[in-house]
N, C-alpha and C positions, 0 to 999 in steps of 0.2 A: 486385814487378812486374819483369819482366826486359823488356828488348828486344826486338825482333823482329830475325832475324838481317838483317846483312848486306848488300845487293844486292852482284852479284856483281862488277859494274864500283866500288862502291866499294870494295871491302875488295883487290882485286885490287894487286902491285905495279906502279906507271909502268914499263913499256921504258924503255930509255936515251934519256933527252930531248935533241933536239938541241943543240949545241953553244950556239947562237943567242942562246938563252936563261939557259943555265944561270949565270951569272953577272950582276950588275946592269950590271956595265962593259959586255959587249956588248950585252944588253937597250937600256940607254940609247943607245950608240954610234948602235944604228940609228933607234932612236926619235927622237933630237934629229935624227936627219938627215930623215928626215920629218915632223919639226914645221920643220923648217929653208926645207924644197923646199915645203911647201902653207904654211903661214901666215908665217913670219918673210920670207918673199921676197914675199910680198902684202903687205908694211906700206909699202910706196913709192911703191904707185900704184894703183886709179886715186885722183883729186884726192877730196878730202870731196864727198857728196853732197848736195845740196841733201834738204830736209825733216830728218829727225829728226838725220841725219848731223852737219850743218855745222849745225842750230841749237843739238844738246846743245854740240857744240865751241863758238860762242859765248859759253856759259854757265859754259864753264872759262877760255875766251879773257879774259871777265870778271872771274876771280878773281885770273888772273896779272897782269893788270895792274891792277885797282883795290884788290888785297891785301882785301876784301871775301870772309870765308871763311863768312858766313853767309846771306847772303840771291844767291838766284842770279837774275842778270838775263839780258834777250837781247833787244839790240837799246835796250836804257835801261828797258824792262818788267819787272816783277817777274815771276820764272820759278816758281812755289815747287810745282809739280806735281811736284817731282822731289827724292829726295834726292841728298845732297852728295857723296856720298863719290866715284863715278866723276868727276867734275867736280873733287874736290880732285886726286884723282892726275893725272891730266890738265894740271891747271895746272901741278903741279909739274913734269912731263914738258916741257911747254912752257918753264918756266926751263932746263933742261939741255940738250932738242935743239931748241926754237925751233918757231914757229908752221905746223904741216907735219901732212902726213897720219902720219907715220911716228910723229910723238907722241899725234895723238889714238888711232891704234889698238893703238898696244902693251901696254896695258893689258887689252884684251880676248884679245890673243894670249895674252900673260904667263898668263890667268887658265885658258883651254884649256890650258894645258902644266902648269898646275898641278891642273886635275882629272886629268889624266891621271898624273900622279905620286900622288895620295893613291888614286885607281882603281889604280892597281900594286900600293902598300902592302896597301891591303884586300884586293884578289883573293889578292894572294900568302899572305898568312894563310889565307883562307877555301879558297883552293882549288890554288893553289903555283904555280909558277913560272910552268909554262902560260898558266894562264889570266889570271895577271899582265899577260906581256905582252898577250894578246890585248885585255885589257880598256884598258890605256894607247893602244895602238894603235888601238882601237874608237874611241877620245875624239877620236883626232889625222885618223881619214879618213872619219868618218861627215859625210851630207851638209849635218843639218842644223845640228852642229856648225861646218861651216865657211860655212852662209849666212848664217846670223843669229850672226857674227862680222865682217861686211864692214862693219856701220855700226856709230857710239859710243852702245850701248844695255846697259846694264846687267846681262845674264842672267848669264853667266859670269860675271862675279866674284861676282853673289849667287851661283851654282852651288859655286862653288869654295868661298866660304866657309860652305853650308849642309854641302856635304858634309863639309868638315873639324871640324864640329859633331857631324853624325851617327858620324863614326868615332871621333872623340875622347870622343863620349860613350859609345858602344858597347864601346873597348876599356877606357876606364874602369871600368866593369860589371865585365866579364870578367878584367882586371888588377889589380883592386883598386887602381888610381891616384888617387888626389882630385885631382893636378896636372892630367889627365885631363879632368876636368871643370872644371875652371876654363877650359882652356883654351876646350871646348867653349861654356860659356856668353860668353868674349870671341867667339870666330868670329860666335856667332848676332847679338851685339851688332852687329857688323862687316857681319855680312849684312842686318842691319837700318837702314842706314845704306848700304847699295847699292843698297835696292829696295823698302823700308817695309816694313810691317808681314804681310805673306807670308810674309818669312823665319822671326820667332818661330811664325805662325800652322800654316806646313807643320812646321815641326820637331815644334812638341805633336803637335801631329795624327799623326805617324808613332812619335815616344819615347811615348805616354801608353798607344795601345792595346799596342805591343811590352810596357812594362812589365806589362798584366795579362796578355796571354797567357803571356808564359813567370812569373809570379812575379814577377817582381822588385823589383815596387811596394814588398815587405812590405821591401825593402832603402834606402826612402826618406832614412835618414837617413845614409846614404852620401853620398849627392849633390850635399850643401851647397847645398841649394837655397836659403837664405837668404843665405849670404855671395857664392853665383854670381847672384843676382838683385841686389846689391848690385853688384857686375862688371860684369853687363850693363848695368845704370841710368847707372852711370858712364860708361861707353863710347858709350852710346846717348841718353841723355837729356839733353846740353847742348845739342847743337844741334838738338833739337827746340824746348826749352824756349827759346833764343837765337833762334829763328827767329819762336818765337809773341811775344816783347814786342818784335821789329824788324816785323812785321808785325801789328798788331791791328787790329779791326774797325773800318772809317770809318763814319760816319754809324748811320743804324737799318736796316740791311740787314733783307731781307722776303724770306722764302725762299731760294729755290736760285738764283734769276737775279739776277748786280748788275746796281747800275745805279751810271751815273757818282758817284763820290763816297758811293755808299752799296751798301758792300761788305765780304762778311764778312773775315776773318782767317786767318793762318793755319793756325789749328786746324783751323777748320771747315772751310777750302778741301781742306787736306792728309788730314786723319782721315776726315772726312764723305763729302767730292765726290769726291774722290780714291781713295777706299776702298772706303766701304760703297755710296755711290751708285754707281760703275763697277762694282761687283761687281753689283749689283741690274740695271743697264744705264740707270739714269735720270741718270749725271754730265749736270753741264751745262759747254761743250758738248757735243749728243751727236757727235762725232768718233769713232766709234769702229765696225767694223762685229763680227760675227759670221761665223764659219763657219756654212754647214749642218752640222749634223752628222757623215753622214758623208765628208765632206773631213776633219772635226775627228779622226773615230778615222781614216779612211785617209791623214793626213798624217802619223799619229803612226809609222807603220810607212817611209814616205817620208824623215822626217828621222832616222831610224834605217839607214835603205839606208847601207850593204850587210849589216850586221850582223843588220837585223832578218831577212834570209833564211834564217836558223838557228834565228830563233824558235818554229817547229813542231815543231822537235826536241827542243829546249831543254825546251817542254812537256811533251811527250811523256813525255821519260825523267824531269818532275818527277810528274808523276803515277804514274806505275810506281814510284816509289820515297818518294811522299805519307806510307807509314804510317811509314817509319822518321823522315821528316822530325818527323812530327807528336810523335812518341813521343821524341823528342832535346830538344824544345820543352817536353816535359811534364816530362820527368826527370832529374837531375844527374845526369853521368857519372863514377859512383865505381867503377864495378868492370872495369879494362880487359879483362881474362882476357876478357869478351865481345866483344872486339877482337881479339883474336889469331888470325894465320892461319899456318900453318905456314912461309910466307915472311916473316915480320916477327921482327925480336927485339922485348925488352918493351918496349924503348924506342922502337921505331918504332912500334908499337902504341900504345901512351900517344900520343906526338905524333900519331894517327892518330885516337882518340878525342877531344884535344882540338880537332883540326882540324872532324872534325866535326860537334861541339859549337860552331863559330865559324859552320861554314858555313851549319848550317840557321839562327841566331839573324841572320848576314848577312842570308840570303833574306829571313827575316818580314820583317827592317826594313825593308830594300830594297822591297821589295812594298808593303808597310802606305805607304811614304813615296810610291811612285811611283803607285800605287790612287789614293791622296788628291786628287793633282796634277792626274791626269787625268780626275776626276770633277767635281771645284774648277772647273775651266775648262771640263766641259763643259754646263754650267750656268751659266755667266757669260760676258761677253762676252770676246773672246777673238781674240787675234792668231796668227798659226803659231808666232810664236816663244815665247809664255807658256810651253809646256812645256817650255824649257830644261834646269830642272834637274831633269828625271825623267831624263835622257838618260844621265848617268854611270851611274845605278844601275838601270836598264837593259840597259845593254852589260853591263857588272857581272856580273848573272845570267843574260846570255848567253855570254859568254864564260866562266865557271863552267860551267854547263852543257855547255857546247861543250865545253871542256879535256878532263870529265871521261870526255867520252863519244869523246873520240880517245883519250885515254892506256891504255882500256878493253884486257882482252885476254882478255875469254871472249866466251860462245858468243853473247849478245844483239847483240857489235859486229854482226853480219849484219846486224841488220833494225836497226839504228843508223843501219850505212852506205849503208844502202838510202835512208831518208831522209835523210841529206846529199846522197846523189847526187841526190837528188832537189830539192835547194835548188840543187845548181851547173843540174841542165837548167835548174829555173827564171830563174835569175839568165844562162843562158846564149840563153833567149827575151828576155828583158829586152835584154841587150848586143845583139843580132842587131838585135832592134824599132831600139832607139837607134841602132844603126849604119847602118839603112835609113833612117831617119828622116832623121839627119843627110846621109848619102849624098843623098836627095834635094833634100835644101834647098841643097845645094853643086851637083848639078846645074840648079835651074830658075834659079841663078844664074851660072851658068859663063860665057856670055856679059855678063855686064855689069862695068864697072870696079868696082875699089874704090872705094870713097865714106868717108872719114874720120867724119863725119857720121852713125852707122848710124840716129839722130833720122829725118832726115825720109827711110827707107825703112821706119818701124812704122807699124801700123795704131793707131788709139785706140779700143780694144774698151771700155776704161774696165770689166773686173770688177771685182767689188765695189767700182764708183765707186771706182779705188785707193785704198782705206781698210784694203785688207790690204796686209801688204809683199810677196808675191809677185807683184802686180796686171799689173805692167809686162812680167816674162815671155807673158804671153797677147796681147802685143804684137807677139809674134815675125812676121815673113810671112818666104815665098821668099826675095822681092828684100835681105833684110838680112843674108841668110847671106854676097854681097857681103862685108863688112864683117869677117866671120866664119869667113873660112875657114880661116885657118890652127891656130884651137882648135877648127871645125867636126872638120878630117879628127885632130887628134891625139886628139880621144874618139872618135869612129868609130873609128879604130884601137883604142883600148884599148878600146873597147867588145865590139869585134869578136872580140881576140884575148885577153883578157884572161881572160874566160869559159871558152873551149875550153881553155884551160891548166890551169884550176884545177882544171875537170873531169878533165881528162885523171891529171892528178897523185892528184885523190883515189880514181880506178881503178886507180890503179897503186899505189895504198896509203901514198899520201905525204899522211898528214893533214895535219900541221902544213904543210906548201909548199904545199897548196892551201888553205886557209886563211889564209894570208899574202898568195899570191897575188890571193882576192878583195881583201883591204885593198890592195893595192899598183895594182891596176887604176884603183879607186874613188879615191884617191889621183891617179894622173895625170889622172884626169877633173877632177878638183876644181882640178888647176892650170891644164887647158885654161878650164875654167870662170872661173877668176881673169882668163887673158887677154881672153878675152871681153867680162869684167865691165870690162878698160881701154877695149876698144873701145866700149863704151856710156858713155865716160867723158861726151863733147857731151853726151848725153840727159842723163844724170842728175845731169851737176855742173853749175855757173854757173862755175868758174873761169875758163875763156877769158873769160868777158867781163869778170868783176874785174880781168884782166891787164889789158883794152884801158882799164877804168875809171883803174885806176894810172898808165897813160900816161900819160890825157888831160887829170888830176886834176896832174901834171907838170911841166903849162905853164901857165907865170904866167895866161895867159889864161883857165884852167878851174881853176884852186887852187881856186876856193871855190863848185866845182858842187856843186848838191845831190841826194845819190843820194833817186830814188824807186822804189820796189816796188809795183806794182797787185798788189791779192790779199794775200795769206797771206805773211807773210814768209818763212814755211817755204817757199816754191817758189823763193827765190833766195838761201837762207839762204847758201848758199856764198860768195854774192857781198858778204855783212857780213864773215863771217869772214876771205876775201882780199884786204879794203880796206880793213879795221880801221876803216870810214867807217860812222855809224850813218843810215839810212832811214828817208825817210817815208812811209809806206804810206797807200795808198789803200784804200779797203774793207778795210784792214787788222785793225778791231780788232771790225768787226760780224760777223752773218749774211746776208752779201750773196749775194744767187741769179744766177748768170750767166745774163744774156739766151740763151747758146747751148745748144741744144736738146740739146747733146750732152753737160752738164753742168748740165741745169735738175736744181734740187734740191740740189745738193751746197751742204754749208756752208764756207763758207771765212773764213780769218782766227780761227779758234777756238784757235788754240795764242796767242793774243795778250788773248782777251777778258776773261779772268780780271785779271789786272796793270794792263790799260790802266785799267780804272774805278777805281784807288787816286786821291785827289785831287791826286798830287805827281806822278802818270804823265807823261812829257817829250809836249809837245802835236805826236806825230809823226803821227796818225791822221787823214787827207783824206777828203770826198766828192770827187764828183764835182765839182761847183761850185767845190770849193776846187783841183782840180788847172784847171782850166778859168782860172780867176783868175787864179793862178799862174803859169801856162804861157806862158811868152815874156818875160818880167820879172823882172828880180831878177839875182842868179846864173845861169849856165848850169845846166839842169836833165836829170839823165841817168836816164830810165827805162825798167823792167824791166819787163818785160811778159808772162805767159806767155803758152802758146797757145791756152786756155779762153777771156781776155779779149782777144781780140789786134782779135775783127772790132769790137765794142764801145770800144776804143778807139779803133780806126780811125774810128769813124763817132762820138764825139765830140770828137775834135781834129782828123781828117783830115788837112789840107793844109800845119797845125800841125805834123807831127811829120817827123822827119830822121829818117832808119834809119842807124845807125852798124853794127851787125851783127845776125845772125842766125844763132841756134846751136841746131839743131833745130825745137823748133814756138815758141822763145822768141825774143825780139827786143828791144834795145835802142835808147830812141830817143832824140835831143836836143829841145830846143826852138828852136835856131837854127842854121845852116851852121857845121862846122866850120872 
């Protein structure tokens, strides 16, 4: 059986590649400069956010100071939905730079800089320098790369260490390394220990079908799959096993819902609730919403922007070029003479047949892992950010794709560059839209001052009862561009002119500059967007008021006030972790329904309910009756209040409570005159 010859853009030689690249020293030079200008200059500010932000920080705040490296608390409650590991580095961060935003998010930075160096290593193999860089640089200005890197949540570092799995196990195959696969199977350990059991779950799921489609299976005993599952267990199963005999079952727990004092264990909670029931959608609590649908495929193209704009292309030329793929997948490359083109010596030829023999064996995996991902979640329940780590290997095979089809130099580039230009108009509707967009939100606000505060200029649309992380954007009105203008007009600008450029440049046959160009636009957006993200710092953080808490906690007279939290403690988590002072929450540990019509329904206090019912839980959980009791005796009493309960509280203490501040729709009150 022989191959089918050639397509003409692969056997073709590269043009002389820009300087830009041709070396890792300047590749990187520019790349750290924009991991440097979007993410490492965002680790400063704004403050931790309340909900998932400042409660995971809690949980590492915990470890550094209680030296407690196995069971994770928050707030004095057993936390155990989560594993360890973001939470150990974290703490350690906190011993080196101290209790601050800049230690909880370095770690998720660190972890983006690091899929974008093993995305280099691979593309450069599978498809060379080009597309190298492009695929680093994919990782460092895609948008949803840099969203669901703003709070302390886990995906990126499982990303980074699934993918350094997948490559290490891939070039092992192909290199005949066993070091290879060792290492492979510690990553997976490592990434199971970032995010449970998805990590091992996607990795089979993508290595099991790759091995029967190309063969490789019959290569089993290569793999060490006995002494690497001894590696993984090591690495992986103490503190599983540590966390199940420090947490075991109280009393005779009865199904899925505990009840005080009789409550299952870790296993169950973590394996079971946490796992298979959230996958199924029945965890208790249910806290969790769903995308429709298509939000669920048309986000997946959104947190890919700007890159995924080439995705039609990228198609395109993989179908035109399907049968050689498939026939590289079936057959070992022994005979390069089918490789040779009269501008190649042998030796470039060889290295040109094993390249690609890299690259189609790349694709399947790439594809088979990212298929998986996106089918996984869409059939479970599901946040925007789950698909995380399809994202590297994504860009990956776009920016493959891409590369090969600029460095191209026969007769198909035409109807190539036909559809590139057709990605810059689109993305050049796109930038106009946004830049109109913004334009008039900067105008129907032009008349009004700034207001530090952009809080109380949002509407509370409340989609999806914020139980997705994007909820609060659909907050946006007019009047809060106020607040917004100066990252409003710097993406209006680069929205604007960022498009006309790239376009401009790829008509003038300057592939690579206009290609760079989009990433460099999408890039300034993303740090106007950081600024932004400061100025919502009121809405989303409680820090201001933990400051005024710290004061007032200062003087001899309020040393030994008692902080309270109404609701969820996730809505003022911020203010545990900048007051290092633990809270008693009210309606804290049930399903309490807010009297307010504009929140009737939602469940609140569910990140608590699990823990509290252990029999040794510290007795911090109030009704009504007990803050009522309470209220005006004792210690001076300082509570936190958000804006869902705010008229409900008003009209059971009333005339009871002293307002000390107000910071957006939240409010801090005492129980006697300062």
């Amino acid at each position: 059986m022989t191959f089918p010859p050639l397509s003409k853009d692969e056997s073709a030689t590269p043009s002389s590649q820009p300087s830009l690249y041709s070396t890792p020293a300047r590749t990187w030079t520019l790349l750290l400069l924009v991991f440097i200008a979007v993410y490492f200059a965002a680790l400063f500010s704004p403050a931790l956010l309340d909900d998932a932000d400042a409660t995971h920080a809690q949980a590492a705040q915990h470890i550094a100071s209680s030296g407690d490296w196995v069971t994770l608390y928050v707030n004095g409650i057993r936390y155990l939905e989560k594993p360890p590991l973001p939470y150990w580095i974290v703490a350690v961060d906190y011993h080196l730079f101290g209790y601050n935003v800049f230690a909880t998010h370095l770690p998720m930075a660190l972890a983006v800089l690091g899929c974008a160096i093993v995305a280099w290593l691979w593309a450069r193999r599978a498809w060379g320098d080009r597309a190298a860089f492009y695929a680093a640089l994919a990782m460092l200005t895609s948008v949803g790369v840099f969203l669901f890197t703003r709070t302390l949540i886990p995906e990126s570092i499982l990303t980074f260490f699934l993918l350094l799995a997948l490559y290490s196990f891939l070039t092992g195959i192909e290199d005949r390394k066993p070091a290879r696969f060792y290492l492979a199977y510690a990553s997976l350990a490592v990434a199971l220990l970032a995010k449970g059991l998805i990590a091992p779950v996607f990795f089979v799921a993508a290595i099991v079908p790759y091995l029967i489609v190309t063969g490789d299976w019959r290569r089993w005993r290569q793999f060490h799959l006995f002494t690497g599952l001894l590696l993984f267990l090591a690495i992986g199963a103490p503190w599983h096993i540590l966390a199940g005999l420090r947490n075991p079952d109280h009393g005779n727990p009865i199904g899925n819902v505990p009840t005080p004092g009789h409550v299952h264990g870790f296993f169950y909670f973590y394996f079971i609730n946490e796992h298979f029931l959230r996958f199924l959608g029945t965890r208790y609590p249910h806290d969790y919403n769903r995308q429709p649908w298509y939000v669920y495929w048309l986000g997946q193209l959104i947190w890919l922007f700007p890159w995924s704009l080439f995705l039609p292309v990228v198609l395109r030329r993989a179908w035109r070029n399907r049968r050689l793929f498939y026939s590289d997948l079936r057959y070992e490359v022994t005979n390069t003479i089918q490789f040779l083109d009269p501008r190649l010596t042998a030796s470039e030829s060889s290295a040109l047949a094993a390249r690609l023999r890299f690259r189609a064996r790349t694709s399947l995996l790439l594809a088979l892992y990212a298929g998986f991902i996106l089918i996984f979640f869409a059939i479970s329940t599901n946040q925007e950010y789950y698909t995380w780590p399809i994202y590297p290997a994504l860009l990956m095979l776009i920016a493959g794709g891409l590369s090969v089809i600029e460095e191209s130099q026969t007769e198909g580039r035409k109807a190539s560059s036909g559809w590139l230009s057709g990605a810059h108009v689109f993305f050049m509707i796109i930038g106009i839209a946004a830049a109109a967009l913004l334009a008039w939100g900067l105008w129907q606000s032009r008349h009004l001052p700034y207001i530090a505060d952009i809080g109380t200029l949002m509407a509370h649309r409340g989609v999806g009862g914020y139980t997705l992380s994007m909820s609060h954007f659909f907050d946006l009105t007019g009047p809060s561009f106020a607040a917004l203008r100066m990252p409003a007009i710097l993406a209006a600008l680069a929205f604007f002119l960022g498009p006309l450029a790239a376009w401009r440049l790829r008509r003038l046959g300057h592939a690579f500059e206009a290609t760079v160009s989009v990433a460099f636009t999408i890039a300034v957006v993303l740090i106007a967007a950081h600024i932004a993200l400061v100025r919502f710092q009121p809405m989303l953080s409680s820090r201001a008021m933990a400051e005024t808490i710290n004061r007032l906690t200062a003087e001899p007279a309020s040393r030994n006030a008692q902080l309270m939290l109404y609701g969820d403690q996730a809505d003022g988590s911020s203010i545990l972790f900048y007051t290092h002072r633990p809270a008693l929450l009210v309606h804290g540990a049930t399903n309490y329904f807010s009297p307010d019509p504009v929140t009737q329904g939602q469940v609140f206090g569910s990140s608590m309910i699990w823990g509290s019912d252990y029999p040794d839980a510290p007795h911090i959980f109030l009704s009504d009756a007990d803050l009522l009791r309470m209220w005006g005796s004792g210690p001076r009493k300082l509570l936190f209040v958000p804006g869902d309960f705010h008229d409900h509280v008003q009209a059971l203490l009333g005339s009871r409570l002293y307002s000390i501040q107000e910071l957006s729709d939240k409010t801090l009150y005492t129980d006697r005159p300062l």
